[in-house]
N, C-alpha and C positions, 0 to 999 in steps of 0.2 A: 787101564781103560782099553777095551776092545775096540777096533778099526770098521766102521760097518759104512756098506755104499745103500744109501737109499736113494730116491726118488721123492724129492720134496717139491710142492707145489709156489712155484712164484710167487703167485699174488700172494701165497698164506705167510711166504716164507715173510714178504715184504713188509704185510700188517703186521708179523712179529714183531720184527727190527725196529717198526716205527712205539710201538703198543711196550718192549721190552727194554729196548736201546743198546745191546749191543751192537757190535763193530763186523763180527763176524758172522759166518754162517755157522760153525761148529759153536761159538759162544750162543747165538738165540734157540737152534736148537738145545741146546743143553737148560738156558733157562728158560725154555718153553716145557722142558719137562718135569722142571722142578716144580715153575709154579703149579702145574697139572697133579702134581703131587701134593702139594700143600694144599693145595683147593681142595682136593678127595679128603686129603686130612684135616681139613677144618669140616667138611660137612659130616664127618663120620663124629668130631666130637656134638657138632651141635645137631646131630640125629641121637645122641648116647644122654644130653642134656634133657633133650625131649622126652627120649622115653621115661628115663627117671623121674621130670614135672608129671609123665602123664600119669605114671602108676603111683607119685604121691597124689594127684588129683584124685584118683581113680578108688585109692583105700577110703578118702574120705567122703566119696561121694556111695559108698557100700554103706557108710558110719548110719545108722537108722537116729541117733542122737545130733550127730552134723545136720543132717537134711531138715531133721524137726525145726531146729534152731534155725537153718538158713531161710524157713517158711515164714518166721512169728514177723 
């Protein structure tokens, strides 16, 4: 683990601590950046789920036989 001085802002630090629960400042830091990371990585899979719904949407709404049928 590398040693880095930042500048964090008070009230941000303080809505972590409350919003994350840890004790420390190096512990909410750290899980303030995990959850940032898991967040990313959840919306990457449910933007990857979307695209896949939207292009099976998307072959059967090309289908000249789907459409017919979605019409009667």
């Amino acid at each position: 683990m590398t040693k880095r001085r930042v500048d964090i802002a008070d009230g941000t630090l303080d809505r972590a601590k409350l919003i994350l629960g840890p004790d420390t400042i190096k512990d909410t830091v750290n899980a303030a950046l995990l959850e940032t990371v898991r967040a990313a990585e959840r919306r990457q899979h449910v933007d990857r789920d979307a695209r896949r719904h939207l292009a099976a949407t998307t072959k059967h709404l090309a289908d000249d036989d789907v459409m017919a049928e979605a019409w009667r």
